[in-house]
OpenMM code with the backbone's topology and positions (N, CA, C; nanometers):
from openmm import Vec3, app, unit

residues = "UNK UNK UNK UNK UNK UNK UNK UNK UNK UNK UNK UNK UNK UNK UNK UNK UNK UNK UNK UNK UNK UNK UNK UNK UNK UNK UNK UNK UNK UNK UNK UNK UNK UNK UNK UNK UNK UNK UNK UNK UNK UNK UNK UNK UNK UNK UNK UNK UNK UNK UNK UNK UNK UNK UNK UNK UNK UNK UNK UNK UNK UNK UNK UNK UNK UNK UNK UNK UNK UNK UNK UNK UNK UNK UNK UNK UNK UNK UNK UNK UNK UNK UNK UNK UNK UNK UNK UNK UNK UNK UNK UNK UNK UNK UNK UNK UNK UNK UNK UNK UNK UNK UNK UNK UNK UNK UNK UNK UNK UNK UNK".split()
positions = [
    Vec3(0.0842, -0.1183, 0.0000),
    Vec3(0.0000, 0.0000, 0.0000),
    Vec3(0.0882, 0.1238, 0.0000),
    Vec3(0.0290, 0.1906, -0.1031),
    Vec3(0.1660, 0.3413, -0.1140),
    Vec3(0.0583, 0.4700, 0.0383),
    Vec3(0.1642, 0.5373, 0.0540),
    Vec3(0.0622, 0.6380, 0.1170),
    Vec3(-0.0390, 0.7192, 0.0650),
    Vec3(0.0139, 0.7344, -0.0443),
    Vec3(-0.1020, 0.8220, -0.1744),
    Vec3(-0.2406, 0.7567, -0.1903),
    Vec3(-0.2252, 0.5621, -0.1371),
    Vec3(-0.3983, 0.5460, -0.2079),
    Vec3(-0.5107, 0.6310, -0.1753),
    Vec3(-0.5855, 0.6676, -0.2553),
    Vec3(-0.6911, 0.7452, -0.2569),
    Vec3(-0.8089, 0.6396, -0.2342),
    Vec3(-0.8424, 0.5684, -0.2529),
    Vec3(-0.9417, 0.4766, -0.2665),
    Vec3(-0.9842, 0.4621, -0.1106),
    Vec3(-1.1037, 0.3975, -0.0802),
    Vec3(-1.1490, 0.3484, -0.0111),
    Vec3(-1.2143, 0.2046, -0.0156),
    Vec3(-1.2130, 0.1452, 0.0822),
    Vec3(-1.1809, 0.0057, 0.0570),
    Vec3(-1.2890, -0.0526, 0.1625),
    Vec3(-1.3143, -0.1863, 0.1484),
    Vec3(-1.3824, -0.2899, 0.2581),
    Vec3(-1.3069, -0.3999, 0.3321),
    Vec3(-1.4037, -0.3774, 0.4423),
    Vec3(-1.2985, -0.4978, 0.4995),
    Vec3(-1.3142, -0.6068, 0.4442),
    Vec3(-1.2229, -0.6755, 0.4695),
    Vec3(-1.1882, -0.8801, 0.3973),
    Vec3(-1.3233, -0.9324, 0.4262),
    Vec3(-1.3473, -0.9160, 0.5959),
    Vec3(-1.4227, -0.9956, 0.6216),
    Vec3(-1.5615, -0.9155, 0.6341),
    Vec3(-1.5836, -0.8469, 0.5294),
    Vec3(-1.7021, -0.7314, 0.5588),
    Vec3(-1.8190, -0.7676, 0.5665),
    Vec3(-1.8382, -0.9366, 0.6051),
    Vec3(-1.9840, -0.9926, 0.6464),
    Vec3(-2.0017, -0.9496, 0.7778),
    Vec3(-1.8611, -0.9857, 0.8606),
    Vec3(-1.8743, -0.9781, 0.9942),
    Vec3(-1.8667, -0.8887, 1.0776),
    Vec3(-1.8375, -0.7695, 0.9950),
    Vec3(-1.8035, -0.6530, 1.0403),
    Vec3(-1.9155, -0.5277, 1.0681),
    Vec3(-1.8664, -0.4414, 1.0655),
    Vec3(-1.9806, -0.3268, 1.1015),
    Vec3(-2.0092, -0.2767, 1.2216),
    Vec3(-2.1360, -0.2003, 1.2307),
    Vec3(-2.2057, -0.1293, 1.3593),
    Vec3(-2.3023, -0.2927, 1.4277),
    Vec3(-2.3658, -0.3376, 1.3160),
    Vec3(-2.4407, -0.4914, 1.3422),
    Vec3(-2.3863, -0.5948, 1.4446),
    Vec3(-2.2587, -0.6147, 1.3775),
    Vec3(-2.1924, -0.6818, 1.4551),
    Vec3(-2.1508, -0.6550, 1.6021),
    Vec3(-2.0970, -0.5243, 1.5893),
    Vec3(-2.0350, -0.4259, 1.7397),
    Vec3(-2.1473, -0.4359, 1.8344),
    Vec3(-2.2865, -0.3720, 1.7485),
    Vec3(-2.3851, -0.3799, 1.8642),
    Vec3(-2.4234, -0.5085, 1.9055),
    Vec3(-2.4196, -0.5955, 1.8072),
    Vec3(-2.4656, -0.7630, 1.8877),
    Vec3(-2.3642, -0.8080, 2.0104),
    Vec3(-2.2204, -0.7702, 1.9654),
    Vec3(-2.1058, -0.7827, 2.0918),
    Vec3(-2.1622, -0.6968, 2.1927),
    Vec3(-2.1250, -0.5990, 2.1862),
    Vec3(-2.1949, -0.5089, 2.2947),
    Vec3(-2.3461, -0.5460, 2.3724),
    Vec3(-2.4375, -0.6117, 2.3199),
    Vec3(-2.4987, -0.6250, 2.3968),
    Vec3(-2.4840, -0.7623, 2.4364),
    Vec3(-2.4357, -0.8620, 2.3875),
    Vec3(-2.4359, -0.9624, 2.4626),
    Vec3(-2.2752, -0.9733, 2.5806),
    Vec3(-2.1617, -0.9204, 2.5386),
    Vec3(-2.0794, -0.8671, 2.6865),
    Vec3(-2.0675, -0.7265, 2.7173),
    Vec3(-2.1931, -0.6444, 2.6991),
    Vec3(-2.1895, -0.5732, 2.7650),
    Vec3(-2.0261, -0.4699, 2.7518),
    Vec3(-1.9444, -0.5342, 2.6603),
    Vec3(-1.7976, -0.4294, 2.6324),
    Vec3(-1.8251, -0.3984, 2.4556),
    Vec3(-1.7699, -0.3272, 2.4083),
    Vec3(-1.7308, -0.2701, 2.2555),
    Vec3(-1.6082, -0.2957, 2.2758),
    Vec3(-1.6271, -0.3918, 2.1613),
    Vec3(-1.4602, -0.4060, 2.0938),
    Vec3(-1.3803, -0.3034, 2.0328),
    Vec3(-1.2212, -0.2513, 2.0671),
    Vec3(-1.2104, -0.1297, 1.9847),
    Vec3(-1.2042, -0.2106, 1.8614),
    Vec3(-1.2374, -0.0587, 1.7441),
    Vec3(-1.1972, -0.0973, 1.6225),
    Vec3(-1.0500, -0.0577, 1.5826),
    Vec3(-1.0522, -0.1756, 1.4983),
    Vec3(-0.8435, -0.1669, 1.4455),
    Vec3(-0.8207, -0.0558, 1.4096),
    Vec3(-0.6566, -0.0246, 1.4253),
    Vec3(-0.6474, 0.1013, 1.3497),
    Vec3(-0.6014, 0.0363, 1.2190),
    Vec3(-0.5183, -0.0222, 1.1625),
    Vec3(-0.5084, -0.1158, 1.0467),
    Vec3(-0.5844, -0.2132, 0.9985),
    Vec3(-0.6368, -0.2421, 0.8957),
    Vec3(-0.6940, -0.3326, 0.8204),
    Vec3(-0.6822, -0.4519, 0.7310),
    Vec3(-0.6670, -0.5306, 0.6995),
    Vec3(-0.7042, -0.6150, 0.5728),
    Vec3(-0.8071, -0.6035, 0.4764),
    Vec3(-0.7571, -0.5340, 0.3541),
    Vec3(-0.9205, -0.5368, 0.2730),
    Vec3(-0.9641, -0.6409, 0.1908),
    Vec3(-1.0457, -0.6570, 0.1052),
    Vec3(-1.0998, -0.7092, 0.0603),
    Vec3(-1.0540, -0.7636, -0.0983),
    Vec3(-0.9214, -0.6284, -0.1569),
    Vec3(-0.8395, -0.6455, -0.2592),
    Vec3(-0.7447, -0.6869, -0.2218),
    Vec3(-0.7103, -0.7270, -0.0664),
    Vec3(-0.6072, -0.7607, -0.0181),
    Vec3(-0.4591, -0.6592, 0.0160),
    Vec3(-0.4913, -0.5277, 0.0357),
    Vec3(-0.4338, -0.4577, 0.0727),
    Vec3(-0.4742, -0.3852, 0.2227),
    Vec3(-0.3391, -0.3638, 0.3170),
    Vec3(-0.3631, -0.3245, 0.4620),
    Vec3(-0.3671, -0.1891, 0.4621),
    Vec3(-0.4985, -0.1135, 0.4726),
    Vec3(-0.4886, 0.0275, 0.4631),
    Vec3(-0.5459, 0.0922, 0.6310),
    Vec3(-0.5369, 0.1942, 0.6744),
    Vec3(-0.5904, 0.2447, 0.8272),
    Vec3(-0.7620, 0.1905, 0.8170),
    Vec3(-0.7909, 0.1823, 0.9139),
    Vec3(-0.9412, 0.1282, 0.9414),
    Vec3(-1.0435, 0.2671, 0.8564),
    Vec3(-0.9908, 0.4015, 0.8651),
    Vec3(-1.0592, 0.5341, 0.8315),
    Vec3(-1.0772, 0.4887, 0.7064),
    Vec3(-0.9842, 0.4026, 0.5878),
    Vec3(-0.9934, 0.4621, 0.4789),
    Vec3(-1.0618, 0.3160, 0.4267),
    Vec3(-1.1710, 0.2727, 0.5315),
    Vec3(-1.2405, 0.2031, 0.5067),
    Vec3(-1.4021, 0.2116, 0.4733),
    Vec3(-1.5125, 0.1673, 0.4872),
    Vec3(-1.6750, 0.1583, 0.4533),
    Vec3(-1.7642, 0.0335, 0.4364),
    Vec3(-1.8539, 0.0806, 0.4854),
    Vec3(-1.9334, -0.0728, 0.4841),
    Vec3(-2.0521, -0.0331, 0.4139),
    Vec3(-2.0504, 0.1291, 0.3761),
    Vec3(-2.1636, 0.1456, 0.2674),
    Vec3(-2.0606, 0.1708, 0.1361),
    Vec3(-2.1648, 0.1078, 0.0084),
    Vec3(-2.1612, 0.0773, -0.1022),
    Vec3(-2.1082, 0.2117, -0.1886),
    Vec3(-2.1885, 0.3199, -0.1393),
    Vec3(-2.1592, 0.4259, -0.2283),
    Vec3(-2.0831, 0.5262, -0.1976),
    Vec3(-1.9833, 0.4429, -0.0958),
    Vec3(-1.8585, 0.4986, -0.0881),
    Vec3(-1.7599, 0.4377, -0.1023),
    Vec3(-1.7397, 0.3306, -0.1482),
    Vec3(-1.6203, 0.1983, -0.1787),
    Vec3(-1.6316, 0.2945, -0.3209),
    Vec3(-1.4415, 0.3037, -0.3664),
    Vec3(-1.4309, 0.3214, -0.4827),
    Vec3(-1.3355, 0.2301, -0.4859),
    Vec3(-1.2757, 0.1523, -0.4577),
    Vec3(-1.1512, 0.0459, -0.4810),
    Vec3(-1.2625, -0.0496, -0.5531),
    Vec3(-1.2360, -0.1042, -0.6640),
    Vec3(-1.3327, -0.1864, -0.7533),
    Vec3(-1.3112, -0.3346, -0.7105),
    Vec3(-1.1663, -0.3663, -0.6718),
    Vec3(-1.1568, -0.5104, -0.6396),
    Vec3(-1.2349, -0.5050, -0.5334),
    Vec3(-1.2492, -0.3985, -0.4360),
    Vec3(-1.2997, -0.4359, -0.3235),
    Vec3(-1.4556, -0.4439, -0.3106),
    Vec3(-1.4974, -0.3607, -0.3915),
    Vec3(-1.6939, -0.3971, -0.4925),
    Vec3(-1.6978, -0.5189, -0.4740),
    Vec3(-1.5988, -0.5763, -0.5567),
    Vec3(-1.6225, -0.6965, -0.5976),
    Vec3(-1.6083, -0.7928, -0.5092),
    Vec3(-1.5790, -0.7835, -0.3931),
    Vec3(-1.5272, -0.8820, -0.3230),
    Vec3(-1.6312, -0.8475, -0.2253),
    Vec3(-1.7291, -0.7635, -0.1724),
    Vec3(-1.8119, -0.7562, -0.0829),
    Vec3(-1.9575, -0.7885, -0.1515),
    Vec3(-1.9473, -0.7441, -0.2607),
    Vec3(-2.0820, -0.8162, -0.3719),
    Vec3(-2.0945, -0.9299, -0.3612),
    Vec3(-1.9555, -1.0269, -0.4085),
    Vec3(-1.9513, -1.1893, -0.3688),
    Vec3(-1.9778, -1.2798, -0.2392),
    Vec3(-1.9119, -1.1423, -0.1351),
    Vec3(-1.9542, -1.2318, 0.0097),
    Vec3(-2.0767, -1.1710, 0.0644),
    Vec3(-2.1583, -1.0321, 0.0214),
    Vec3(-2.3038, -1.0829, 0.0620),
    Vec3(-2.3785, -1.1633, -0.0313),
    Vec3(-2.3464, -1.2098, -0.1494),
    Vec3(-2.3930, -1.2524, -0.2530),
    Vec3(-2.4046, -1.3779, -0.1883),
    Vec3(-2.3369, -1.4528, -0.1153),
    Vec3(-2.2861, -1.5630, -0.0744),
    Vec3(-2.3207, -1.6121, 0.0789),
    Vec3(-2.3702, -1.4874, 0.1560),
    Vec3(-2.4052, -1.4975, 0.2491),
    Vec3(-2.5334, -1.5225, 0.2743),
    Vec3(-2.6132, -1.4131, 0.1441),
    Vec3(-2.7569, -1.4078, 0.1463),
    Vec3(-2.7988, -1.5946, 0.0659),
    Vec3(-2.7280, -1.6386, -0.0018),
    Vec3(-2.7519, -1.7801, -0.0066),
    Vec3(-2.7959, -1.8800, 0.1272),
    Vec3(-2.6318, -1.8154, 0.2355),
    Vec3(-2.6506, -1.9351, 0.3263),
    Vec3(-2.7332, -1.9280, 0.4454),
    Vec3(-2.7685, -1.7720, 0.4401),
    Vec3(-2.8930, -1.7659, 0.5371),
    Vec3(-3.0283, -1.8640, 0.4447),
    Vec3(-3.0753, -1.8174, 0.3459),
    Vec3(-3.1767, -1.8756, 0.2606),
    Vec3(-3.1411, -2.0075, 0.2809),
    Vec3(-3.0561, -2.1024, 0.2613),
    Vec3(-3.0531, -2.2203, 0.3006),
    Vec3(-3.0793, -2.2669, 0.4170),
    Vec3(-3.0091, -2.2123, 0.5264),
    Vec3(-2.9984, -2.2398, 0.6860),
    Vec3(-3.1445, -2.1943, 0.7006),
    Vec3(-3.2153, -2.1167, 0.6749),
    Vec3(-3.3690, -2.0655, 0.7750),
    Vec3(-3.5099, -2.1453, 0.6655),
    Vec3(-3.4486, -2.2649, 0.5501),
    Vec3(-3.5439, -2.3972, 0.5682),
    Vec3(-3.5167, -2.5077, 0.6157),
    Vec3(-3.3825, -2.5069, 0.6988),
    Vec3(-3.3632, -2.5974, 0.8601),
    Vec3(-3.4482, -2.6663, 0.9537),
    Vec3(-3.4872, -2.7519, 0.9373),
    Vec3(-3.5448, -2.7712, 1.0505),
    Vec3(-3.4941, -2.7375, 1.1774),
    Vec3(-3.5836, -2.6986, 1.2862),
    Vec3(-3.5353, -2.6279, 1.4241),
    Vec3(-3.4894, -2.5112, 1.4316),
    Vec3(-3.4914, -2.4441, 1.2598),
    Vec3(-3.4833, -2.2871, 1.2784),
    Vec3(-3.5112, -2.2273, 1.3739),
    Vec3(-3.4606, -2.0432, 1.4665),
    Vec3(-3.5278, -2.0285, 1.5372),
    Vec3(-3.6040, -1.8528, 1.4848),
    Vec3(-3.6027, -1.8523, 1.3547),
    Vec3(-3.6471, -1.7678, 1.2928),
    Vec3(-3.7660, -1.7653, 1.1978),
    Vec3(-3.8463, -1.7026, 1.1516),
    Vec3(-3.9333, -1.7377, 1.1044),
    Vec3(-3.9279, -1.6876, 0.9154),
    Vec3(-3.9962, -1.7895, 0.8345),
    Vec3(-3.9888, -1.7379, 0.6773),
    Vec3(-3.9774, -1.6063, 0.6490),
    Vec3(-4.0702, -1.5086, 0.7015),
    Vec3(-4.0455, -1.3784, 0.6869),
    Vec3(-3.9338, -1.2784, 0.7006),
    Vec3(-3.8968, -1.3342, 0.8208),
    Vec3(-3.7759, -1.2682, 0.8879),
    Vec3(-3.6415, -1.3399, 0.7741),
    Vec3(-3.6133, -1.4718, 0.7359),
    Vec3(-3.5100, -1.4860, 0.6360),
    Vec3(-3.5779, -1.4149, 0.5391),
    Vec3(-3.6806, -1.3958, 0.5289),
    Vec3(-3.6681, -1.3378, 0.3663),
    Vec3(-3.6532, -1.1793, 0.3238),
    Vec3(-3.6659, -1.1416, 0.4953),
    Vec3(-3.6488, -0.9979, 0.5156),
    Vec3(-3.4901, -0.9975, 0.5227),
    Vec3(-3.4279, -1.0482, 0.5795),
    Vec3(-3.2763, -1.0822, 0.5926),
    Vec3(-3.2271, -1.0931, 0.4709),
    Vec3(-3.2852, -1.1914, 0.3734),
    Vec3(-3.1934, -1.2097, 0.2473),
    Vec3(-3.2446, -1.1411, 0.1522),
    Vec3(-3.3198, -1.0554, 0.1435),
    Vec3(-3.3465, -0.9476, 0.0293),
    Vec3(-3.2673, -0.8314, 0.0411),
    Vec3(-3.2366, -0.7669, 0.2160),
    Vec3(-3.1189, -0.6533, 0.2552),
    Vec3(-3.0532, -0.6976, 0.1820),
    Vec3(-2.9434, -0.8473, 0.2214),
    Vec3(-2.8401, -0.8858, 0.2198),
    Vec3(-2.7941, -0.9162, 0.0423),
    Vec3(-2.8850, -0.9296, -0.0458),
    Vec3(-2.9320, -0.9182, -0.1915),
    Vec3(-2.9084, -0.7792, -0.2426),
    Vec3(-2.9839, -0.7171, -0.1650),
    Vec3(-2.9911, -0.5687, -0.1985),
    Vec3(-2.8232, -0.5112, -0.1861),
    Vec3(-2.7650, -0.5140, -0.0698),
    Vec3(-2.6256, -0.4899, -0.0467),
    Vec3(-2.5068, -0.5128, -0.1735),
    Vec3(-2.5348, -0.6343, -0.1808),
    Vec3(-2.4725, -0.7153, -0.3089),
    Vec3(-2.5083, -0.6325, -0.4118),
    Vec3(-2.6119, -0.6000, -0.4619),
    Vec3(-2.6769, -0.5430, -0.6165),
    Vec3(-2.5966, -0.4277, -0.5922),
    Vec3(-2.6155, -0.3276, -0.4681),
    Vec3(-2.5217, -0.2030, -0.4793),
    Vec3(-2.3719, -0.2013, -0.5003),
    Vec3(-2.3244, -0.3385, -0.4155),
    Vec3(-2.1727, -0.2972, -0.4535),
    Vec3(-2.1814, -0.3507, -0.6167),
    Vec3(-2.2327, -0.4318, -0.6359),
    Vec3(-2.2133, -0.4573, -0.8202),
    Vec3(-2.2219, -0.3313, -0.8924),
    Vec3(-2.2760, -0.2235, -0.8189),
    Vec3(-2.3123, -0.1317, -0.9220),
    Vec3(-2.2447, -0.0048, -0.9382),
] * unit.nanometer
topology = app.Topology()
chain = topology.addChain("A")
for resn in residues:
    res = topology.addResidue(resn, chain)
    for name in ("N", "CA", "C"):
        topology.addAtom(name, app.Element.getBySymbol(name[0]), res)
């Protein structure tokens, strides 16, 4: 990574990441994890956590579009699979409210 990149980027693991995630930690121990000051992105370059995003229409690094398109693309599959489980503890609506966001997410970074 030069110091000059201009781009903004996603994290690698930008399923797991976010405010979603922080607040589910946070409320189940009650602590917030800090966030990194360094990163791993998604084109595979380590840039500061700032010159990162988890919304769509601010990623301009294209590998990194592409690589958060594929893993909600991929995610919104394995919820849709997992919630016709038997012993689900969610209901049809709620996956299908889940995997249309998670669809929707995907369509934006494609775009």
């Amino acid at each position: 990574m030069s110091k000059t990149d201009p781009h903004i980027h996603v994290e690698q693991k930008v399923v797991q990441t976010g405010s979603d995630v922080r607040n589910l930690i946070a409320s189940t121990l009650g602590r917030v994890p800090d966030a990194p000051s360094v990163v791993t992105t998604g084109c595979g370059h380590r840039v500061p956590y700032a010159m990162t995003s988890a919304r769509p229409e601010s990623v301009t690094c294209l590998a990194c579009r592409e690589h958060a398109h594929g893993e909600y693309r991929r995610f919104a599959d394995q919820v849709e699979r997992l919630s016709r489980m038997p012993g689900t503890t969610i209901t049809g609506d709620q996956a299908a409210t889940a995997v249309a966001r998670l669809r929707d997410l995907a369509r934006r970074f494609s775009a």
